[in-house]
TIBAGU-763817 format. One record per residue (C-alpha): residue number from 1; residue in three letters; x, y, z. Coordinates in Angstrom, 3 decimals, decimal comma, padded with zeros to 6 digits. Layout:
BEGIN
+-----+------+----------+----------+----------+
! pos ! code !        x !        y !        z !
+-----+------+----------+----------+----------+
! NUM !  ALA !        X !        Y !        Z !
...
+-----+------+----------+----------+----------+
REM end
This chain:
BEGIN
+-----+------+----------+----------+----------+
! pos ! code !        x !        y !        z !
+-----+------+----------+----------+----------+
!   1 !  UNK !  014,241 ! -009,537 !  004,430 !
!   2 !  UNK !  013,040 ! -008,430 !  007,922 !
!   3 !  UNK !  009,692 ! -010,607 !  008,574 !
!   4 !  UNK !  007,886 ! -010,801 !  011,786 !
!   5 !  UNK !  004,583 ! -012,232 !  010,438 !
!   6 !  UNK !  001,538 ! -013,653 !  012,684 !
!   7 !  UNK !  002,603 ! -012,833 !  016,226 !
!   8 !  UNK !  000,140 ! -010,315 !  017,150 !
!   9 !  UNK !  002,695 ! -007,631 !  017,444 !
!  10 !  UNK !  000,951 ! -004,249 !  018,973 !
!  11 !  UNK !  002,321 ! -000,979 !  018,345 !
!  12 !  UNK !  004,572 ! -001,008 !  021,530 !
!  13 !  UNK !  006,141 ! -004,306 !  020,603 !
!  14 !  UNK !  006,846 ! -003,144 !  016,897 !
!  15 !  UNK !  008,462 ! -000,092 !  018,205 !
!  16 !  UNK !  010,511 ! -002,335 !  020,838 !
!  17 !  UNK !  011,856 ! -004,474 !  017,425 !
!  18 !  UNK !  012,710 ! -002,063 !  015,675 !
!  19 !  UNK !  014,600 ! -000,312 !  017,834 !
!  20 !  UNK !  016,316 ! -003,263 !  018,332 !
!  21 !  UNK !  017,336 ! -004,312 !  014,851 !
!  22 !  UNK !  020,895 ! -002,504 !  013,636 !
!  23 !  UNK !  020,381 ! -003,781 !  010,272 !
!  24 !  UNK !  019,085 ! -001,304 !  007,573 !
!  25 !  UNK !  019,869 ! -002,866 !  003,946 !
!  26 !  UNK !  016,512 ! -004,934 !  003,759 !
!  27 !  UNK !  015,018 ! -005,215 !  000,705 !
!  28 !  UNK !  011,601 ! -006,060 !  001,781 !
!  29 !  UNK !  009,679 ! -005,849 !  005,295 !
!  30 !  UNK !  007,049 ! -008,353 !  006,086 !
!  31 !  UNK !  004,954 ! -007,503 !  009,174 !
!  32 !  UNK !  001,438 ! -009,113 !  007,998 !
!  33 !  UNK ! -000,832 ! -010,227 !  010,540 !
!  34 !  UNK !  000,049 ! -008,824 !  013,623 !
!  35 !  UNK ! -002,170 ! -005,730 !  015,532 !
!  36 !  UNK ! -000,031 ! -003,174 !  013,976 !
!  37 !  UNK ! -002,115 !  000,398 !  014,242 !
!  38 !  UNK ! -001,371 !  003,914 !  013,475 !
!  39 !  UNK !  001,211 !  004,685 !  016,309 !
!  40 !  UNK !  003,227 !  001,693 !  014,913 !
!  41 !  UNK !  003,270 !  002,520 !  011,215 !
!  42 !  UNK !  004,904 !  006,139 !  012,055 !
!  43 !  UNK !  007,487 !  003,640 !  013,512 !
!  44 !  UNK !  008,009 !  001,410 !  010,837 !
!  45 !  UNK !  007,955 !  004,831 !  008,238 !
!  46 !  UNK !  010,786 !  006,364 !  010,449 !
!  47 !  UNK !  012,748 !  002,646 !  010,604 !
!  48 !  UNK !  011,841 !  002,170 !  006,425 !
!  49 !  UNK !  013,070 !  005,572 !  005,724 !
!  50 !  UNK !  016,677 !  004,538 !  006,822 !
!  51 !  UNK !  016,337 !  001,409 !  004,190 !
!  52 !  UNK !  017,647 !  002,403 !  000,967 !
!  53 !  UNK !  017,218 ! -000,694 ! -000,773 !
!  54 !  UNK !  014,001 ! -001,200 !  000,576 !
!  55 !  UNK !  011,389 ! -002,126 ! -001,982 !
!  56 !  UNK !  008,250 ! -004,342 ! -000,627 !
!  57 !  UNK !  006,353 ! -003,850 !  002,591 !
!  58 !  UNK !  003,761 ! -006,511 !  003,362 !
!  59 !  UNK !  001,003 ! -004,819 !  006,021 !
!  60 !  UNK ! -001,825 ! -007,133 !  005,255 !
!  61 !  UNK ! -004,021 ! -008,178 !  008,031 !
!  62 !  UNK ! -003,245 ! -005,748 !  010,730 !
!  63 !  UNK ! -005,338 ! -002,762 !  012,068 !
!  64 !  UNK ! -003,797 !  000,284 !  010,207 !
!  65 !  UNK ! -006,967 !  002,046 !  009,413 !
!  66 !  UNK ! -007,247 !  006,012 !  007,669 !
!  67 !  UNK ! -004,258 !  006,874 !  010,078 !
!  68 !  UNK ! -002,057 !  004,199 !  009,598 !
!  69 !  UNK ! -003,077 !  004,457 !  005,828 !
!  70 !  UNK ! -002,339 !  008,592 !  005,943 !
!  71 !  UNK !  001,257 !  007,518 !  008,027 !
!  72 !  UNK !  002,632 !  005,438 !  004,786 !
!  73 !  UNK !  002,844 !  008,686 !  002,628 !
!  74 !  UNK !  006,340 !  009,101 !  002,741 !
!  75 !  UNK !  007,381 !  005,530 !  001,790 !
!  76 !  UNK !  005,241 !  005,625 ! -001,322 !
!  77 !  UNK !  006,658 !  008,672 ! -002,591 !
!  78 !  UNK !  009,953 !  006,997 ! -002,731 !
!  79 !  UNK !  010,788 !  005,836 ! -006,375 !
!  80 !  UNK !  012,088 !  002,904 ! -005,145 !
!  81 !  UNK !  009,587 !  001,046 ! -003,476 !
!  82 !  UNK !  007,166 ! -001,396 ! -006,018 !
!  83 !  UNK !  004,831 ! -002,634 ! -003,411 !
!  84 !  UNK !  002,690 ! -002,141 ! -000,859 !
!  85 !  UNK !  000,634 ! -004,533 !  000,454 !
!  86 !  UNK ! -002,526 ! -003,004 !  002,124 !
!  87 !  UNK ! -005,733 ! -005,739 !  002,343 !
!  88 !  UNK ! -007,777 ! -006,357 !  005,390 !
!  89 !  UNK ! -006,493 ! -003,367 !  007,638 !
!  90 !  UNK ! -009,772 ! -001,178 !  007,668 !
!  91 !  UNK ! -008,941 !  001,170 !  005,368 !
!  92 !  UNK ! -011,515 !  003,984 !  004,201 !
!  93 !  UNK ! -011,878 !  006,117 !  001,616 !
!  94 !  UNK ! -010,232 !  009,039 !  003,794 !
!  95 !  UNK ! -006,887 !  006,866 !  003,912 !
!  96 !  UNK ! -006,726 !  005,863 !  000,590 !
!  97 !  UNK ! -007,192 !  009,235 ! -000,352 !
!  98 !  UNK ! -004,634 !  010,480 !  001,590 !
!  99 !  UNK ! -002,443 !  007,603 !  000,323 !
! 100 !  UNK ! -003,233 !  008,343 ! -002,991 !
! 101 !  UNK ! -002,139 !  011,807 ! -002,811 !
! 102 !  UNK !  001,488 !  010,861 ! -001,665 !
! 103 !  UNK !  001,833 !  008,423 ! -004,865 !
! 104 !  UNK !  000,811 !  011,206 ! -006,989 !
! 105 !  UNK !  002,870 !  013,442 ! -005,562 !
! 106 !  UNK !  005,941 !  010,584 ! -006,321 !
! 107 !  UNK !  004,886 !  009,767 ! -010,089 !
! 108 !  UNK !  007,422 !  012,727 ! -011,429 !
! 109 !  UNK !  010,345 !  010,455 ! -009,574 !
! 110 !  UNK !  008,737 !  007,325 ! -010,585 !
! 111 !  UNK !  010,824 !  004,898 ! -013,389 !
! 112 !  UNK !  008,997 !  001,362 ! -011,741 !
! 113 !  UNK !  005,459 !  000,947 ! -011,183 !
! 114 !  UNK !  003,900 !  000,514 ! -007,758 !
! 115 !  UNK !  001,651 ! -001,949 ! -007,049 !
! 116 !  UNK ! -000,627 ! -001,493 ! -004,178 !
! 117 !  UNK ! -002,798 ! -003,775 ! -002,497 !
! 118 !  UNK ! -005,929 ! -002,313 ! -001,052 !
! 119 !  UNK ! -008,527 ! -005,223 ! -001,113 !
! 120 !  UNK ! -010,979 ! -006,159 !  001,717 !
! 121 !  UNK ! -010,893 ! -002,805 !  003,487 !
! 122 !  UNK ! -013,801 ! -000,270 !  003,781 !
! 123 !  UNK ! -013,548 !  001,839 !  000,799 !
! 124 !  UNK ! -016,663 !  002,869 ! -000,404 !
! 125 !  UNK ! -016,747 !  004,489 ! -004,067 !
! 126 !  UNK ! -013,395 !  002,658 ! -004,743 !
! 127 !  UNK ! -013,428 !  004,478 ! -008,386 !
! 128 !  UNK ! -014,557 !  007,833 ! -007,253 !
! 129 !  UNK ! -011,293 !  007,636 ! -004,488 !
! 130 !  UNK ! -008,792 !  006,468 ! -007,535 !
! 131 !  UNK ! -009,574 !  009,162 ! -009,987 !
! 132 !  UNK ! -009,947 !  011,704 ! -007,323 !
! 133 !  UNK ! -006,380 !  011,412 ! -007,145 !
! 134 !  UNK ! -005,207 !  010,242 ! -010,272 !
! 135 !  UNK ! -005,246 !  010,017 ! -013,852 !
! 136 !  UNK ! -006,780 !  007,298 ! -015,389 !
! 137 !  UNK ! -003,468 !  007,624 ! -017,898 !
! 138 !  UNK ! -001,098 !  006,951 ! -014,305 !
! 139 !  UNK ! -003,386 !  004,109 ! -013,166 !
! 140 !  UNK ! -003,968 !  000,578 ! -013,933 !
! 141 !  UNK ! -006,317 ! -001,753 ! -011,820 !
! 142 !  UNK ! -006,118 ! -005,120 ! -013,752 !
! 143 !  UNK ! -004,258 ! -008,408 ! -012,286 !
! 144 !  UNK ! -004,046 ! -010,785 ! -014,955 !
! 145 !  UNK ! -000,662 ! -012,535 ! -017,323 !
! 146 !  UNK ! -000,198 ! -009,199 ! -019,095 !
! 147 !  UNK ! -000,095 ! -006,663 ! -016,066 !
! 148 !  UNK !  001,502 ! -007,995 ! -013,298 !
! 149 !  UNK !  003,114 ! -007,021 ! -009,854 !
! 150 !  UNK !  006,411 ! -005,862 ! -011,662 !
! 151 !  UNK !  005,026 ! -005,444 ! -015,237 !
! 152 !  UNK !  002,110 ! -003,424 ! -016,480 !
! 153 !  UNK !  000,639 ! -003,859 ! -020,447 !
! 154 !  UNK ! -000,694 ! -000,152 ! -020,562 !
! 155 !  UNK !  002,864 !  001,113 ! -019,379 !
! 156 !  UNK !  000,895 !  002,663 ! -016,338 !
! 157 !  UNK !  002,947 !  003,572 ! -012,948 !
! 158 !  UNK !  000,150 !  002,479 ! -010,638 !
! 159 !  UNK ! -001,141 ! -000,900 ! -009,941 !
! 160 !  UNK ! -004,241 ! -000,606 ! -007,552 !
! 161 !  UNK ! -005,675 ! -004,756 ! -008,762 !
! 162 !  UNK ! -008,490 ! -005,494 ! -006,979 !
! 163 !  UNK ! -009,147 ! -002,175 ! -005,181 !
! 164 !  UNK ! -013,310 ! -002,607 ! -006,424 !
! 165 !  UNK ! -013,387 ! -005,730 ! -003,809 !
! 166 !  UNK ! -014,525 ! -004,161 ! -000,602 !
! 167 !  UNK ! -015,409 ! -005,312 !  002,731 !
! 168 !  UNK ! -019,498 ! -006,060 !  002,313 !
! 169 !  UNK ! -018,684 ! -006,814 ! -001,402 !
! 170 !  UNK ! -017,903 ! -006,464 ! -004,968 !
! 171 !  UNK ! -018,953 ! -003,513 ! -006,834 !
! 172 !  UNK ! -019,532 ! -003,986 ! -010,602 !
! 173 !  UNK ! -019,728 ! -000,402 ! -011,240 !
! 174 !  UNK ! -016,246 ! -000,176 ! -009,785 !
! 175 !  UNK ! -014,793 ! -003,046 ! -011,032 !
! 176 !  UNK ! -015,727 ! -002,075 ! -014,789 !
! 177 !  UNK ! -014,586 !  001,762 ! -014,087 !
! 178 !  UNK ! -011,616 !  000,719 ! -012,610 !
! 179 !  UNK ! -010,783 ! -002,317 ! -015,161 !
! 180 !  UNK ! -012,012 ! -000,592 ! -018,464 !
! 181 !  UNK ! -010,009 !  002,277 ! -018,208 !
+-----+------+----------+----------+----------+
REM end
């Protein structure tokens, strides 16, 4: 694993790492709660790109928003990685739209789901953004013993649990579109 978690990294200073680090066969990349932003995610895309075995990226808590959201499209149309953790980064609906469309665009390649985290950002409508881009038959939003970060009960591709719980708070209407389907 390559984890620099909680030191505030900036943009500059994630760039400065990875250029630094030789290594490419991680697995997973952990870079949660730093000050990561757009600029920086095109870095860690370029850097991820090189990881074959790469499989779980852990973003959480950083300041990503619709462009560093819109930057991770290439990683999620790779068929190997299973998750992508997303909550409290400012994300709207624009970049989970635009996100959305790249894991679409990936399902034909797909044998593994893809669990994505997207909680506690600023996505209004979180339903109307899901099945703007995807088939309710493609998409699964539940988080409970029988669909689970590596396993889903409905055989869907796409894990989105928790997407209805939004900065300024839950939606019902979302959570029961999103969860009923």
């Amino acid at each position: 694993a390559f984890s620099v978690v909680g030191r505030q990294l900036n943009d500059r200073e994630l760039r400065d790492h990875l250029d630094g680090q030789k290594e490419r066969g991680f697995g997973m990349m952990d870079f949660s709660s730093n000050q990561i932003g757009a600029e920086g995610v095109r870095c860690l895309v370029d850097f991820a790109m090189e990881c074959r075995d790469l499989q779980i990226v852990k973003l959480h808590k950083n300041s990503l928003g619709d462009e560093g959201a819109a930057a991770l499209a290439p990683l999620v149309e790779l068929p190997g990685l299973r998750e992508l953790h997303l909550s409290h980064n400012g994300i709207g609906a624009d970049g989970a739209q635009d996100l959305l469309k790249a894991v679409r665009r990936g399902l034909q390649n797909r044998k593994e789901p893809i669990f994505i985290r997207f909680e506690h950002n600023k996505i209004t409508s979180p339903a109307d953004v899901v099945f703007a881009q995807l088939e309710p038959r493609d998409v699964c939003c539940r988080y409970d013993a029988k669909c689970t970060r590596s396993a889903c009960a409905r055989g869907r591709l796409v894990h989105l649990p928790l997407i209805w719980k939004q900065e300024g708070g839950v939606s019902m209407k979302d959570k029961e579109a999103l969860e009923g389907r």
